[in-house]
C-alpha positions as a LaTeX table, in Angstrom:
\begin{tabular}{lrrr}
\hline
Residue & $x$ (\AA) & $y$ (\AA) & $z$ (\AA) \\
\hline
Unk1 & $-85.67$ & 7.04 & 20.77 \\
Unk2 & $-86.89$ & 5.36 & 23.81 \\
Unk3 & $-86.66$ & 7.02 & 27.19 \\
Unk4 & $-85.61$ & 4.68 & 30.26 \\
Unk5 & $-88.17$ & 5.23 & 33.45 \\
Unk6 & $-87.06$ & 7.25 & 35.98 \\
Unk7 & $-86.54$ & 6.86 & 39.42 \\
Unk8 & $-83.52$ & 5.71 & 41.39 \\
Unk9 & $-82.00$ & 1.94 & 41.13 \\
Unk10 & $-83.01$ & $-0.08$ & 44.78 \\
Unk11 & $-85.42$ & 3.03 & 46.00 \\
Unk12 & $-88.32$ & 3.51 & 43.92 \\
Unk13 & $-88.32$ & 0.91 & 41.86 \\
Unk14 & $-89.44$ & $-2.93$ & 43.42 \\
Unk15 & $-87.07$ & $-5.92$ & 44.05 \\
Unk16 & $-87.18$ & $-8.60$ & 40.96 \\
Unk17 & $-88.34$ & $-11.60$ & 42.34 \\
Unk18 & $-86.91$ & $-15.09$ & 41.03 \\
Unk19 & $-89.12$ & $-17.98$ & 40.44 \\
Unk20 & $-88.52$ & $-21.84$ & 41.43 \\
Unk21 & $-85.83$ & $-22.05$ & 38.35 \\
Unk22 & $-84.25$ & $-18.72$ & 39.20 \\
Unk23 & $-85.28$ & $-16.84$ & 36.37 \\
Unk24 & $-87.24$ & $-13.09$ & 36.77 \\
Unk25 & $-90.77$ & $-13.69$ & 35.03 \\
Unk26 & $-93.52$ & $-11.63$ & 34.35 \\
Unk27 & $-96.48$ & $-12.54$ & 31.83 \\
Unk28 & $-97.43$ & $-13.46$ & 28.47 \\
Unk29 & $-98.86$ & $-11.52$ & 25.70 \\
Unk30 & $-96.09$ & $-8.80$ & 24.45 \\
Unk31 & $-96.09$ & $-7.08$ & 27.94 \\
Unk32 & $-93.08$ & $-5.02$ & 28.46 \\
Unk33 & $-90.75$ & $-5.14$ & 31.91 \\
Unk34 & $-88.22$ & $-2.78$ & 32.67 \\
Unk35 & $-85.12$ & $-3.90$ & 34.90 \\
Unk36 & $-82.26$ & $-2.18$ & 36.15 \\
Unk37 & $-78.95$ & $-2.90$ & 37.92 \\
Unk38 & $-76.26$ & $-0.37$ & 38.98 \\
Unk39 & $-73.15$ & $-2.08$ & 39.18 \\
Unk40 & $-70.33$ & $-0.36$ & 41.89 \\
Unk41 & $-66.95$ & $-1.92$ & 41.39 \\
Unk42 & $-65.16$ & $-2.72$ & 44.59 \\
Unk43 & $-61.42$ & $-3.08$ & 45.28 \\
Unk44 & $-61.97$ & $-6.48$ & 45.59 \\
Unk45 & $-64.13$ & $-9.91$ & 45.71 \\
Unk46 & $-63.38$ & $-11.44$ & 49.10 \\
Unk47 & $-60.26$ & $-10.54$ & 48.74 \\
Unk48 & $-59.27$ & $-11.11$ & 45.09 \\
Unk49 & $-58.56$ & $-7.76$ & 43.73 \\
Unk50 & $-60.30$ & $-6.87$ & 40.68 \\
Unk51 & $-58.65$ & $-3.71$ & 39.28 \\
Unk52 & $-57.66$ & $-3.89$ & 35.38 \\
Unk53 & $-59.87$ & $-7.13$ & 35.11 \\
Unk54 & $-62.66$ & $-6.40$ & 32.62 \\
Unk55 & $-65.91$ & $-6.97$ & 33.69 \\
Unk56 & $-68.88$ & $-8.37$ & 31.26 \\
Unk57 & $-72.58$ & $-9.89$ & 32.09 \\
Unk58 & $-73.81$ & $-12.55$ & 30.32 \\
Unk59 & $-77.33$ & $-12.65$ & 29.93 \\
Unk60 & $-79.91$ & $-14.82$ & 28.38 \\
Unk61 & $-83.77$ & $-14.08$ & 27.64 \\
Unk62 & $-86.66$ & $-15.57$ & 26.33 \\
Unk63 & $-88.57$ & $-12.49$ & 24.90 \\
Unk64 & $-90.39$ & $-11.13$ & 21.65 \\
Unk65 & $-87.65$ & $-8.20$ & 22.21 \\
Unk66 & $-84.89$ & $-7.38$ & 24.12 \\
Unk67 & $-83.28$ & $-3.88$ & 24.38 \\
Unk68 & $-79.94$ & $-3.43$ & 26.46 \\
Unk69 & $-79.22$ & 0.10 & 27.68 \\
Unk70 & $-75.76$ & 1.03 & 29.47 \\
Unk71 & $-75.51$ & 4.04 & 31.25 \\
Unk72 & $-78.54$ & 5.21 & 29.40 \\
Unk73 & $-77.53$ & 4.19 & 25.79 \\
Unk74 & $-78.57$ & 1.38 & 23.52 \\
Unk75 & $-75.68$ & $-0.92$ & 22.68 \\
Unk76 & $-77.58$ & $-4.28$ & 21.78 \\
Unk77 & $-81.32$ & $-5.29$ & 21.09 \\
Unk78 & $-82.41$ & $-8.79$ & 20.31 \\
Unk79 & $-85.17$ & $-11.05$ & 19.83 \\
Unk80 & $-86.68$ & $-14.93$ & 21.02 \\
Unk81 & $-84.15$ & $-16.15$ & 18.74 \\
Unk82 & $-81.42$ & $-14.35$ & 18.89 \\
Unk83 & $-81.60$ & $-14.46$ & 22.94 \\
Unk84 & $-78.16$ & $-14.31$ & 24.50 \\
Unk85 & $-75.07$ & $-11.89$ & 24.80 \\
Unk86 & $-71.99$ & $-10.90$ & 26.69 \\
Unk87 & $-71.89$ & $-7.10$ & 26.71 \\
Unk88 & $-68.62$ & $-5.48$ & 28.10 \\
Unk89 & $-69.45$ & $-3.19$ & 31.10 \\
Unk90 & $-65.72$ & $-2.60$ & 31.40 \\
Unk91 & $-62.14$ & $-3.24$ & 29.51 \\
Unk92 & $-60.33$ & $-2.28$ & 32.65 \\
Unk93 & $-62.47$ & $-2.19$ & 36.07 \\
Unk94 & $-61.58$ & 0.74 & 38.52 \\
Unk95 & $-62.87$ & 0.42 & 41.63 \\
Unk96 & $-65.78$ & 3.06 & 43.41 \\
Unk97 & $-66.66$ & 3.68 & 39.11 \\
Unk98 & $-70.38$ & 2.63 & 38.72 \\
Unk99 & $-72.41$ & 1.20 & 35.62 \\
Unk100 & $-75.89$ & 1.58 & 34.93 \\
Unk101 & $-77.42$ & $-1.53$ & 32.90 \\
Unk102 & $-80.92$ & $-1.39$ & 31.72 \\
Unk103 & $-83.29$ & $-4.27$ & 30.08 \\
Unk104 & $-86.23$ & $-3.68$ & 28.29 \\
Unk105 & $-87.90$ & $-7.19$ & 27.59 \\
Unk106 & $-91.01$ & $-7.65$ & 25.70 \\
Unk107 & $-92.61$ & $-10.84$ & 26.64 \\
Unk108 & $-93.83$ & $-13.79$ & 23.89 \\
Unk109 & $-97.36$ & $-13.55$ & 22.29 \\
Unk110 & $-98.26$ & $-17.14$ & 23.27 \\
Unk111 & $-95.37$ & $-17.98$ & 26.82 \\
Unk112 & $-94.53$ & $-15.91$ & 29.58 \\
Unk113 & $-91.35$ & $-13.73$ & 29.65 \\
Unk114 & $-88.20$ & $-15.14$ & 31.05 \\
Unk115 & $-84.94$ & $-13.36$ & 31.71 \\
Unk116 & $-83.26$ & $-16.25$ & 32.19 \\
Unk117 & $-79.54$ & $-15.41$ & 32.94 \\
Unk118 & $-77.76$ & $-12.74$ & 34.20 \\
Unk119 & $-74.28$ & $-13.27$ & 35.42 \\
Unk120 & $-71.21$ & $-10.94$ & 36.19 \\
Unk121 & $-67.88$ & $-12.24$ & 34.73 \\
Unk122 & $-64.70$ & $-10.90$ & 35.81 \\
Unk123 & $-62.23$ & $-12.08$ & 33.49 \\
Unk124 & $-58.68$ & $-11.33$ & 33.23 \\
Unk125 & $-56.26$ & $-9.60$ & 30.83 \\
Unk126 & $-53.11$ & $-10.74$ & 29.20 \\
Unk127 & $-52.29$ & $-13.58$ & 27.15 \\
Unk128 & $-49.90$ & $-15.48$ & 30.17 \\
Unk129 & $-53.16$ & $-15.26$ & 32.43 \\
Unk130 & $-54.95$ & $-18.47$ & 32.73 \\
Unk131 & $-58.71$ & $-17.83$ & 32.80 \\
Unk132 & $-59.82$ & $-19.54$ & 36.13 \\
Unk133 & $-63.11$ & $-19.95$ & 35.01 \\
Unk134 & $-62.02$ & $-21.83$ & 31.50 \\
Unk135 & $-59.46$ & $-24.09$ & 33.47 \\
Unk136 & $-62.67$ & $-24.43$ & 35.43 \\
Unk137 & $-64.42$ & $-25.68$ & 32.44 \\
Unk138 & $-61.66$ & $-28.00$ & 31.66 \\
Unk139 & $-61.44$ & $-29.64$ & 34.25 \\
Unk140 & $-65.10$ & $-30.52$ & 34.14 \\
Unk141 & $-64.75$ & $-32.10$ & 31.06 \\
Unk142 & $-61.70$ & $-34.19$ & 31.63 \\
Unk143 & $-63.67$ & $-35.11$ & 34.93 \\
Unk144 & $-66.35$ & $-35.97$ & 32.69 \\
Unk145 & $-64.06$ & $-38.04$ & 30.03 \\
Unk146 & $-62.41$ & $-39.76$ & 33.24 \\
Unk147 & $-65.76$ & $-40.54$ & 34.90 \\
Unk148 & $-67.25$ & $-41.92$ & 31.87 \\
Unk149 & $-64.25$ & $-43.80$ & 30.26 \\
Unk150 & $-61.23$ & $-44.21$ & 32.93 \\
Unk151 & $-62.68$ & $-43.36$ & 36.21 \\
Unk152 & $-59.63$ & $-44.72$ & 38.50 \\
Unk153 & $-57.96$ & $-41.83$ & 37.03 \\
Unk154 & $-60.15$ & $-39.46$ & 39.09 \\
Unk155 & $-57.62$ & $-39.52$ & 41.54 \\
Unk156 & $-55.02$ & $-37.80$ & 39.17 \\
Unk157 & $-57.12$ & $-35.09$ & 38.91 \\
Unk158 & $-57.41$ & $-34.72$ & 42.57 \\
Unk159 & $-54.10$ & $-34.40$ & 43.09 \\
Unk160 & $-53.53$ & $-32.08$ & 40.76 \\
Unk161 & $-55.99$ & $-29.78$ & 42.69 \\
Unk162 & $-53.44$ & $-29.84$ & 45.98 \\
Unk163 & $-50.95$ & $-27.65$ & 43.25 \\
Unk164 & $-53.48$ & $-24.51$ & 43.56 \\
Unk165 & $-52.47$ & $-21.77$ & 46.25 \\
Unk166 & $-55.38$ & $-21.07$ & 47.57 \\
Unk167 & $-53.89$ & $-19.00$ & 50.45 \\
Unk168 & $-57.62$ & $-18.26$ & 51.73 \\
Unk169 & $-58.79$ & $-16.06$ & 54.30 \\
Unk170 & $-60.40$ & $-17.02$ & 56.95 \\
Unk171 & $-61.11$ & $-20.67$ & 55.19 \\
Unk172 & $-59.06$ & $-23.59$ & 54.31 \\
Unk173 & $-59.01$ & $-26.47$ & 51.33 \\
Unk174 & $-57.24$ & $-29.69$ & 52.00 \\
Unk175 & $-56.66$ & $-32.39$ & 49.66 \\
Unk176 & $-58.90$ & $-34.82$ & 52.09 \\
Unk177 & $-61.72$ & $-32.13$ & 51.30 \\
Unk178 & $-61.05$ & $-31.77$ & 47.93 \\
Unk179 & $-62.05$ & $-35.53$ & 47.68 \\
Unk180 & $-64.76$ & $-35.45$ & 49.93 \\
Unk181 & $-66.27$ & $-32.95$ & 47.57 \\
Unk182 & $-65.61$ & $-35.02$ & 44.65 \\
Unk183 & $-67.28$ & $-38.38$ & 46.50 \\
Unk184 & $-70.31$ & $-35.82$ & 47.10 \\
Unk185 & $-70.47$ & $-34.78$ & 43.62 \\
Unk186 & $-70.02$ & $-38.59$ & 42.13 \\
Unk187 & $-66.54$ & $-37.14$ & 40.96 \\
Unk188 & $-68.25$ & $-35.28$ & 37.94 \\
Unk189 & $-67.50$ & $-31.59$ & 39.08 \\
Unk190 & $-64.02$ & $-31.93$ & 40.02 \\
Unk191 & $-62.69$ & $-29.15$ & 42.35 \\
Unk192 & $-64.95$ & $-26.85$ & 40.60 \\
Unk193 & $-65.87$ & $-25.63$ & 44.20 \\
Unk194 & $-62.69$ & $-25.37$ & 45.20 \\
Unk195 & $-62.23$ & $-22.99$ & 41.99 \\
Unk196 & $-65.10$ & $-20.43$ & 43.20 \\
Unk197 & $-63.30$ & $-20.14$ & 45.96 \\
Unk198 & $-60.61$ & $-18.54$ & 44.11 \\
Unk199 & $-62.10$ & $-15.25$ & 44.91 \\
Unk200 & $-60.38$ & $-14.91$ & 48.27 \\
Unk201 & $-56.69$ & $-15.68$ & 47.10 \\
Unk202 & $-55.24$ & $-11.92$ & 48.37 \\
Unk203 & $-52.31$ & $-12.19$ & 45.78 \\
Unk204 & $-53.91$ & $-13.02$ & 41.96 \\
Unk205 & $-50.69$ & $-13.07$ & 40.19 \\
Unk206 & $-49.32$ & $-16.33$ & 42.80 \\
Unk207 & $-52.88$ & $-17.90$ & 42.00 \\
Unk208 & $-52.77$ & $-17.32$ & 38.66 \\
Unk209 & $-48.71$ & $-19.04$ & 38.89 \\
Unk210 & $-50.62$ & $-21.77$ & 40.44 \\
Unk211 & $-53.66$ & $-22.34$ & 37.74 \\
Unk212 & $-50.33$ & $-22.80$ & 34.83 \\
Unk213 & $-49.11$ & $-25.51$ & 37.19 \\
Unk214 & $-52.46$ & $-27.30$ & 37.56 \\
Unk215 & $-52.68$ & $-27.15$ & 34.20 \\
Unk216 & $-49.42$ & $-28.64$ & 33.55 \\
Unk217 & $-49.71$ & $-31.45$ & 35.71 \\
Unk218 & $-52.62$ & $-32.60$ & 33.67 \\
Unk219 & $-51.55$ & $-31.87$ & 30.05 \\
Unk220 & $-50.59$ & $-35.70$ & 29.25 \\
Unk221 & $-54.19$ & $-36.14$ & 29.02 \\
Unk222 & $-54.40$ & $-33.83$ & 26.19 \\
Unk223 & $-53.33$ & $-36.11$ & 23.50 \\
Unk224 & $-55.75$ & $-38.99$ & 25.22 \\
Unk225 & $-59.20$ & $-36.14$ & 24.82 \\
Unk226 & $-57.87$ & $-34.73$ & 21.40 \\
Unk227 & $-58.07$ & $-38.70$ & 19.76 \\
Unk228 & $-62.35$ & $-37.67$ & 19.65 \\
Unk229 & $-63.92$ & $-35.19$ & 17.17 \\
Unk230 & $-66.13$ & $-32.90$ & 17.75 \\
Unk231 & $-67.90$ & $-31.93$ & 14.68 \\
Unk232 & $-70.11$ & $-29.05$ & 14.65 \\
Unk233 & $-72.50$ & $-28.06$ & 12.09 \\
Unk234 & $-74.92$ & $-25.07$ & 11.49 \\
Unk235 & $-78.58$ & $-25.06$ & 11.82 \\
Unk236 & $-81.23$ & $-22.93$ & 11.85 \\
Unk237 & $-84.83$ & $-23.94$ & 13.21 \\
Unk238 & $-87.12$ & $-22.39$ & 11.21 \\
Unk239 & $-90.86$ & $-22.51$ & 11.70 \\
Unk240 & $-93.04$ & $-22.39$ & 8.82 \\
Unk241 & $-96.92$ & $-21.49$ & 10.48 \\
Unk242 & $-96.44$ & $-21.04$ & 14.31 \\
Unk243 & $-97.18$ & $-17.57$ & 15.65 \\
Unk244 & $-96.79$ & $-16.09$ & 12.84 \\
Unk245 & $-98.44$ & $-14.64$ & 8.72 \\
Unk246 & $-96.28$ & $-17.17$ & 6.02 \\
Unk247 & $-94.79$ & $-13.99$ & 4.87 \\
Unk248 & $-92.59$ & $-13.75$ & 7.78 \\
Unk249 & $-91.45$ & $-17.15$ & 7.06 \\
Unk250 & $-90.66$ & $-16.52$ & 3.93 \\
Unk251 & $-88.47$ & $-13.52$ & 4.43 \\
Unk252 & $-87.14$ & $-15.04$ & 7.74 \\
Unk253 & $-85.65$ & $-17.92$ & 5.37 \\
Unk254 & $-84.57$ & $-15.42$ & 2.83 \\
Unk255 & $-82.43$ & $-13.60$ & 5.56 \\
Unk256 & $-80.98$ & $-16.69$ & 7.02 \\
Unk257 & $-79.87$ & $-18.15$ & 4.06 \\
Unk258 & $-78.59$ & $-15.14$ & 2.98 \\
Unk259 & $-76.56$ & $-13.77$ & 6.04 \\
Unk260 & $-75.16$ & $-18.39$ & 6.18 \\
Unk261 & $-73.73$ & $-17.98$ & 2.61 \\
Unk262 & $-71.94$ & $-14.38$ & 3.87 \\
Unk263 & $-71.03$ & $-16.19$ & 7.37 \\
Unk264 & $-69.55$ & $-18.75$ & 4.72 \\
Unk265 & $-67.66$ & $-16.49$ & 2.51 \\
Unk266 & $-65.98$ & $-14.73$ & 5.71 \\
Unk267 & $-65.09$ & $-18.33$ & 7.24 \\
Unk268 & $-64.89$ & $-21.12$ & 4.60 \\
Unk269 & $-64.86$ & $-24.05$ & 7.17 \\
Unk270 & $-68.43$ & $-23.77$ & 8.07 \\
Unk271 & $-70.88$ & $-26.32$ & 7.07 \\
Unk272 & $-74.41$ & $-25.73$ & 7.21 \\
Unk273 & $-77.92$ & $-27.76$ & 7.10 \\
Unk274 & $-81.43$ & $-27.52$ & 6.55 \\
Unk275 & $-84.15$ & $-29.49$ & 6.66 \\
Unk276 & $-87.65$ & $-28.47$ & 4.86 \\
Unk277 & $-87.82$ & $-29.26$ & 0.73 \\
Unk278 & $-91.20$ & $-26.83$ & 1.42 \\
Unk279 & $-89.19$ & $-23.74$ & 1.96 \\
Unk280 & $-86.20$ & $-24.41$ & $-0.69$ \\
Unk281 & $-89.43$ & $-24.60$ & $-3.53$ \\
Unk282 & $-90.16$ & $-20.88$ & $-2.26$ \\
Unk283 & $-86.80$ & $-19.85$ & $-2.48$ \\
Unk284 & $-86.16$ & $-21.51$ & $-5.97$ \\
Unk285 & $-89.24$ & $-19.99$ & $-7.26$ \\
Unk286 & $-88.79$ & $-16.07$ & $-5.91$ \\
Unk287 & $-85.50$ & $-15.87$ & $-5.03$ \\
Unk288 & $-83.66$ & $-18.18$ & $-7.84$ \\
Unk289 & $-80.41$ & $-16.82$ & $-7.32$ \\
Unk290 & $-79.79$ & $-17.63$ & $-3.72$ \\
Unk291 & $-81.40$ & $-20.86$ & $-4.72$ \\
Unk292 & $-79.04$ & $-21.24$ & $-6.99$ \\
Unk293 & $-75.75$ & $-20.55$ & $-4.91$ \\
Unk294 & $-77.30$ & $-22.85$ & $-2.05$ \\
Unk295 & $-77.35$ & $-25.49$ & $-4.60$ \\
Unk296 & $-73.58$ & $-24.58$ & $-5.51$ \\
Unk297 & $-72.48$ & $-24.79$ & $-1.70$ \\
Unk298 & $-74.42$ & $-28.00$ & $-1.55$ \\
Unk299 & $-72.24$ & $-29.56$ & $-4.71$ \\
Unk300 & $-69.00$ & $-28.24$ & $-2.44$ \\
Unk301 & $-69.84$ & $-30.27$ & 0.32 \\
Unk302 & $-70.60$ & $-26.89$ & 2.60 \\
Unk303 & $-74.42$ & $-27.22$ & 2.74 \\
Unk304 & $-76.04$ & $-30.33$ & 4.08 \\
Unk305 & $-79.69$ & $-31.02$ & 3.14 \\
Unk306 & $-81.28$ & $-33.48$ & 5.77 \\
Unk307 & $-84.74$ & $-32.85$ & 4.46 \\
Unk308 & $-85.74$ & $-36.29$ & 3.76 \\
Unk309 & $-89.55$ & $-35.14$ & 4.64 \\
Unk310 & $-91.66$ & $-32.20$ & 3.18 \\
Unk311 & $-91.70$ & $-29.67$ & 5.92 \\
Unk312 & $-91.21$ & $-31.40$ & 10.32 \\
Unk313 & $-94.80$ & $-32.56$ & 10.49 \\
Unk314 & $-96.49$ & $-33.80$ & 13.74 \\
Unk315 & $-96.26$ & $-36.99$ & 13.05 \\
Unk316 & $-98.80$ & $-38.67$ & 15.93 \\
Unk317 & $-101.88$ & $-37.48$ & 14.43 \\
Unk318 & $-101.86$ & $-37.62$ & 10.77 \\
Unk319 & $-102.33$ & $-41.11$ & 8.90 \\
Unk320 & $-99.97$ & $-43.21$ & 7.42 \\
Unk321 & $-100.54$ & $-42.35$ & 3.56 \\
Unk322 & $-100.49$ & $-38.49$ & 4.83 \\
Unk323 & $-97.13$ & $-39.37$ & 6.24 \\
Unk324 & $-95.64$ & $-41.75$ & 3.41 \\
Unk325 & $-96.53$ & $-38.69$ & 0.75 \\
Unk326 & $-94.11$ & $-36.52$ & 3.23 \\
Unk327 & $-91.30$ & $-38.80$ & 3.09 \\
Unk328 & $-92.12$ & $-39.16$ & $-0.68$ \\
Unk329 & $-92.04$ & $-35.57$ & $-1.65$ \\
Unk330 & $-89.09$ & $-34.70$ & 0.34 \\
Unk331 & $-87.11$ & $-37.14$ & $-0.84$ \\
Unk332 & $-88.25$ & $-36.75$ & $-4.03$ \\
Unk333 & $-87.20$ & $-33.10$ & $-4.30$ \\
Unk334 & $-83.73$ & $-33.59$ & $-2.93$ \\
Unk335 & $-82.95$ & $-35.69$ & $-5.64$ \\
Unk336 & $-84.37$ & $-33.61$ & $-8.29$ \\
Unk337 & $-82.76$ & $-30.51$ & $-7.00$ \\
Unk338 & $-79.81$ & $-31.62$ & $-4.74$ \\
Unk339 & $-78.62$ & $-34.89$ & $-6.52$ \\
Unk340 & $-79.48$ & $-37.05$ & $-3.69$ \\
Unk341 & $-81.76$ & $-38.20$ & $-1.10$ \\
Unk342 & $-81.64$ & $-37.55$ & 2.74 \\
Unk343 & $-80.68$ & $-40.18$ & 5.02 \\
Unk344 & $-81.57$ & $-38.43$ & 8.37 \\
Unk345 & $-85.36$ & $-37.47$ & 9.56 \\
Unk346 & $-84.51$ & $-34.22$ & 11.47 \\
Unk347 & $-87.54$ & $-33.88$ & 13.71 \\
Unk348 & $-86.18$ & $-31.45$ & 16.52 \\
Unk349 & $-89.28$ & $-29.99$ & 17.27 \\
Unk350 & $-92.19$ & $-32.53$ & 16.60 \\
Unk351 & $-94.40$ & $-33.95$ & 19.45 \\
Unk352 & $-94.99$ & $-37.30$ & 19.43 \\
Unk353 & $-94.19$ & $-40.36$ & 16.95 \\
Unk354 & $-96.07$ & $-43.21$ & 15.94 \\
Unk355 & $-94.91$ & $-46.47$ & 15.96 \\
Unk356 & $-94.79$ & $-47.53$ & 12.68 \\
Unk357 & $-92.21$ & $-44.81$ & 11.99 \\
Unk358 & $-89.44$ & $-46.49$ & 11.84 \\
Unk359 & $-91.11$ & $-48.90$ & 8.68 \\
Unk360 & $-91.79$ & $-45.60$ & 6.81 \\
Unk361 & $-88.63$ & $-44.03$ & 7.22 \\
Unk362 & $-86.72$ & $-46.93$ & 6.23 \\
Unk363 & $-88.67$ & $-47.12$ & 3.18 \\
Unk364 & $-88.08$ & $-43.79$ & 2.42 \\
Unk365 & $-84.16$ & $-44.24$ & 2.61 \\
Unk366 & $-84.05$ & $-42.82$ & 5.69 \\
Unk367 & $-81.83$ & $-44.27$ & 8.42 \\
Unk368 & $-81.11$ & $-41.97$ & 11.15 \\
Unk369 & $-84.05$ & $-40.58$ & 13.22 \\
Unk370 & $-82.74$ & $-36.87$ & 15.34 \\
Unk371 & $-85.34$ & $-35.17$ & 18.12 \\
Unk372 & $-85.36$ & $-33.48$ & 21.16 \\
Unk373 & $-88.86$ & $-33.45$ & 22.27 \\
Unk374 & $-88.32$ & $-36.86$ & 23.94 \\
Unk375 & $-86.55$ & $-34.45$ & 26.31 \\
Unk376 & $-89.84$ & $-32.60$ & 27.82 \\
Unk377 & $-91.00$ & $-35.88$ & 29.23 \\
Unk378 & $-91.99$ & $-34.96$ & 32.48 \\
Unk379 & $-93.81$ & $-38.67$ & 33.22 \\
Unk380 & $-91.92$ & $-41.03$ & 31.38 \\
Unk381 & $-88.21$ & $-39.94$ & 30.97 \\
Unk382 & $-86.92$ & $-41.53$ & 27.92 \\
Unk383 & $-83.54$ & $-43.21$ & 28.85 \\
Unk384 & $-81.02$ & $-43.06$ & 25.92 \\
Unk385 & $-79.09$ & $-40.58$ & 24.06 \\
Unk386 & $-78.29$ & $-43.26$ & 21.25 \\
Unk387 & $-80.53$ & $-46.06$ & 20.25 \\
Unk388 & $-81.96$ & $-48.31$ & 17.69 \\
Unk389 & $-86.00$ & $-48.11$ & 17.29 \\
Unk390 & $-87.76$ & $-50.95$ & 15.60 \\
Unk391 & $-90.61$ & $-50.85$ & 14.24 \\
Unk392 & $-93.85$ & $-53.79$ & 14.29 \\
Unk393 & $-92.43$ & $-54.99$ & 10.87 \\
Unk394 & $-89.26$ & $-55.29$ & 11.96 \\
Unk395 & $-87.95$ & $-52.47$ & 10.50 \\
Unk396 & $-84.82$ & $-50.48$ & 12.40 \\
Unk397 & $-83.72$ & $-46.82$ & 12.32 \\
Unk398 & $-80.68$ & $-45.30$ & 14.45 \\
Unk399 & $-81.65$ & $-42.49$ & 16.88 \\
Unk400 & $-80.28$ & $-40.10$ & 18.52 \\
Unk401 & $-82.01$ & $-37.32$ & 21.28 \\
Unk402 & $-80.52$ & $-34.64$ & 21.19 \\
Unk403 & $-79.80$ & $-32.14$ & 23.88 \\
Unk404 & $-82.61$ & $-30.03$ & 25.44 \\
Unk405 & $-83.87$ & $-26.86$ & 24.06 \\
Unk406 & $-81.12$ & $-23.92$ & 25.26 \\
Unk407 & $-78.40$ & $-26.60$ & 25.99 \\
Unk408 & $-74.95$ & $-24.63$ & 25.14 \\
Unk409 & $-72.19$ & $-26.25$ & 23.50 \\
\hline
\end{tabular}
């Protein structure tokens, strides 16, 4: 049982300190840091009253371990990879009550310790009640849409903002400034602003009246957003030698797979993929029977294998014969044990990438080339999302960069 230091919150213990991205650091090596927060509710948030609103914090680390203690009790631990929660501090907040929150964060072997996020989120309760912070994140994305594909609609959305009561104290938010803000923000945001200042409306219910209407006014681009997919798909990143003995590879794979074909049985429209031939030969060697119902989900079209190389190599370094034999076994194996080949290098976490790649993985059968790494450019940026690379022969794969390490959905 562990015992939370002692001493009172803001006296005897110091003042975090944020660093030049805002996140509370402290150093490498498994070194342990204790943080605390006591959490008062008031009556209201400049002016927005908050009682019967429940109250969570999100929060977000990047640490070996993570213990979360409220009011002295251990609701929630974590790890690097499992690194971000929403724990409810409230169902119905009543203000002068107080919360305790504790973190215990161990910090990575080989990186400092990061807690990277931690934010208060009132949110509201009833099924009529328009969360201000989702319309929030609704409008960003239709300003996004608008921006990108029809931006002399922009203006739509604009007015649409005027429909808000913001009834503020002490401040005021006219249309003119609305679009001022929008010019300043290259129309992207979208009244977002305007929306944190939703804190000072004195009567929540009329606000709340006023967030339907907003959302009203702009349902007729519904059917407009709704004509693009979004397709997600399940992935784990699994390491095989990093930081780590092989055995804890092994038996990490063992309980991922295991706990996806559960996550599968409780909801049968998830898809997931994986990516190294090198740890399905484990599994289908000591653990045949989860190979075995892998290779059933993969004939039902639930289990993607995009393993068209042996494990994610580094591919700057090693020679071309070194990497021809990866493509080669990979592919190979699929076949064998999948009934097909991969057509997509998945290379997420690989530093650098020779030029004649795109000759070998064509060769292969491969003809889609996925990384984010070309994100961490600090020098060089690399411009595109969505590109073709050729190669010196000639040859052309499609690639795509995916989003940076952490990016939500």
């Amino acid at each position: 049982m562990q015992t939370i230091p002692s001493g009172d919150v803001g006296q005897t213990w110091p003042l975090a300190t944020l660093d030049d991205r805002s996140y509370i650091t402290w150093p490498r090596g498994n070194v342990p840091l204790w943080l605390r927060q006591r959490f008062t509710w008031p009556t209201d948030l400049n002016g927005y009253p908050l009682e019967g609103l429940t109250a969570r914090l999100a929060l977000r680390w990047w640490a070996n371990q993570a213990d979360i203690f409220v009011n002295g009790e251990l609701i929630q631990t974590g790890d690097i990879f499992d690194c971000w929660t929403r724990i409810v501090l409230s169902d119905r907040v009543v203000p002068g009550e107080s919360v305790d929150v504790s973190l215990k964060l161990l910090s990575p072997g080989h990186d400092e310790g990061a807690l990277v996020q931690a934010q208060l989120v009132f949110e509201t309760v009833g099924d009529n009640c328009p969360e201000p912070g989702f319309v929030a994140d609704e409008l960003a994305v239709l300003a996004t849409y608008l921006a990108q594909f029809e931006p002399e609609k922009l203006a739509l959305v604009t007015e649409a903002l005027s429909r808000i009561d913001w009834s503020l104290s002490g401040n005021s938010v006219t249309k003119s400034g609305a679009e001022a803000d929008l010019d300043r923000r290259e129309k992207r945001d979208c009244g977002l602003h305007q929306l944190s200042l939703a804190g000072t409306l004195r009567e929540r219910e009329r606000f709340h009246q006023s967030l339907l209407a907003l959302r009203t006014s702009l349902a007729h681009f519904s059917p407009w957003l709704k004509q693009r997919t979004m397709h997600c798909l399940g992935h784990a990143h699994l390491d095989l030698a990093w930081l780590w003995p092989v055995a804890d590879t092994w038996q990490a794979a063992e309980n991922t797979f295991r706990s996806v074909l559960a996550l599968q049985r409780d909801f049968p429209e998830l898809t997931f993929s994986h990516s190294s031939p090198a740890l399905f030969t484990w599994l289908e060697e000591h653990r045949p029977e989860l190979f075995a119902a892998i290779q059933q989900q993969v004939k039902a079209g639930r289990w993607a294998i995009d393993a068209g190389l042996w494990v994610e190599p580094d591919l700057n370094l090693p020679g071309g014969e070194a990497i021809a034999r990866q493509i080669l076994y990979g592919q190979r194996y699929c076949a064998e044990k999948f009934g097909g080949i991969s057509a997509i290098a998945w290379l997420p976490d690989t530093f650098g990438f020779c030029w004649q790649l795109p000759q070998l993985l064509a060769q292969g059968g491969i003809r889609y080339f996925a990384t984010q790494k070309l994100r961490w450019n600090d020098t060089n940026p690399f411009p595109h999302d969505l590109f073709t690379w050729q190669g010196p022969d000639g040859s052309e794969i499609t690639g795509v960069t995916l989003p940076p390490i952490g990016t939500d959905i």
